[in-house]
N, C-alpha and C positions, 0 to 999 in steps of 0.2 A: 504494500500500500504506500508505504514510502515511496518506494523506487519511482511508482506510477506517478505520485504526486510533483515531485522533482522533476521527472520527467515532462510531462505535461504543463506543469507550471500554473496549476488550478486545481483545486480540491471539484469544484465541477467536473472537467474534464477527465482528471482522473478517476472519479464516480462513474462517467460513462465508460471508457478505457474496461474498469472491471467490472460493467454490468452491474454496479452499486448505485443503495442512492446517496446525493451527499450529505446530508445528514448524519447518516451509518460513517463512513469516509471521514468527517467530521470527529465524530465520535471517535472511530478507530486513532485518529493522529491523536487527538486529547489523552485516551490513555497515556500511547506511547510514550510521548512525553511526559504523563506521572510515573512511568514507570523507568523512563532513564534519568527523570531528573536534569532535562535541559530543556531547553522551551526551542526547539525545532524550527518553527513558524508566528510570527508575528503578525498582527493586523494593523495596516496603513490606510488608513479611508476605510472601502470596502474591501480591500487586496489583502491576499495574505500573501505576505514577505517570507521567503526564507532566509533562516539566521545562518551566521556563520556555520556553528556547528550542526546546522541539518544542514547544509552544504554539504560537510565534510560525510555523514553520515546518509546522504542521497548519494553518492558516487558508493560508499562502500554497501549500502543494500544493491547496486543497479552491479556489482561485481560482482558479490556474493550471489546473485540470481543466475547472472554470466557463470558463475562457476559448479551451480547447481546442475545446469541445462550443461557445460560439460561432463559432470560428473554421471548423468542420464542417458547422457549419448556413448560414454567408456562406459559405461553397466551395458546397454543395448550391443556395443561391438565385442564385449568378452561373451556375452552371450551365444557369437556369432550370429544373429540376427543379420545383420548388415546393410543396415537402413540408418539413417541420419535426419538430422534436422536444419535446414536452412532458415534464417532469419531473414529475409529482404525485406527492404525500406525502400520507397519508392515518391518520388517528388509528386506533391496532390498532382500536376499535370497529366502523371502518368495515370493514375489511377482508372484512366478510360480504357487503355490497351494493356497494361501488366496484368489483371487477370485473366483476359485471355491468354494471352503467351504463358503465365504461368498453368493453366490448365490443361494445355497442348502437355505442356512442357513434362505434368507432373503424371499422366495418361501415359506417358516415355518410361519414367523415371518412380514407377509407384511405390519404392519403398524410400523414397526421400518426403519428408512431414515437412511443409513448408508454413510460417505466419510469418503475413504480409502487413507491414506499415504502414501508413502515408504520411509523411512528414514535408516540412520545405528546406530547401538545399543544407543549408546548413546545418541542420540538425542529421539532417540525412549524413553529411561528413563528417559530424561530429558521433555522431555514430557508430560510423566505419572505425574511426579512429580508435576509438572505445572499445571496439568490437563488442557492440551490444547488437549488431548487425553482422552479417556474413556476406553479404552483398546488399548493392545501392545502386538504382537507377533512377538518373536525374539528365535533362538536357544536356548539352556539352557547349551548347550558341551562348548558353548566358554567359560567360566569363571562363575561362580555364582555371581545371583543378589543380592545385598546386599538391592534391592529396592523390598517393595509389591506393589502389586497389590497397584491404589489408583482409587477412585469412586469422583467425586464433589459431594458434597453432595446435591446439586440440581439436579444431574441426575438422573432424573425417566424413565424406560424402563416400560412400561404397556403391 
């Protein structure tokens, strides 16, 4: 619920993100915070602000989730199963043609689990960077990426 929040950067949003209402969301961050004893988030006007240390503590929930989703994918490949999960992130523009192409794609490739994002550029490479994504498709006309392509290095596709 963290991670969601951070990420999204709205307790709304992130309520929709997890199919919660924000109320609940609400509710949920309030514990949190009585129970580590740091005030997470602030309110400025109508905005909730994040504090330094939910800063620091949104980056280590959105890894610790990264490292769980590795840790589910090495249980699935000792398994021999040999199936994977792909994260893509995808610029709102795309969102007209990437789930076609991804559908083609995954009718190929049936034991690859794919969840698809829509985010805007920058988040989209801020992403990649983070590898909280595994792939990102975004325009190439708006400006040149200074970012490659980046892979975790525990991402295996079989």
């Amino acid at each position: 619920m963290l991670a969601a929040v951070g990420r999204e950067g709205s307790v709304t949003a992130a309520a929709q993100t997890l199919h919660l209402t924000q109320p609940a969301v609400s509710m949920q961050l309030r514990q949190l915070e009585q129970q580590l004893e740091l005030a997470l988030f602030e309110t400025v006007g109508r905005r909730l602000q994040i504090t330094e240390p939910g800063k620091e503590l949104v980056q280590l929930a959105i890894e610790l989730l990264a490292r769980l989703d590795d840790l589910e994918q090495t249980a699935r490949s000792l398994r021999g199963v040999g199936h994977g999960r792909v994260r893509l992130g995808v610029v709102s523009t795309a969102k007209y043609f990437a789930p076609r192409l991804l559908a083609q794609f995954v009718k190929l490739h049936t034991g690859l689990e794919f969840k698809l994002t829509i985010h805007n550029r920058a988040q989209i490479i801020d992403q990649l960077q983070s590898y909280a994504i595994d792939l990102g498709i975004m325009d190439s006309r708006r400006r040149a990426c200074t970012s490659r392509a980046h892979r975790s290095p525990s991402t295996r596709w079989s």
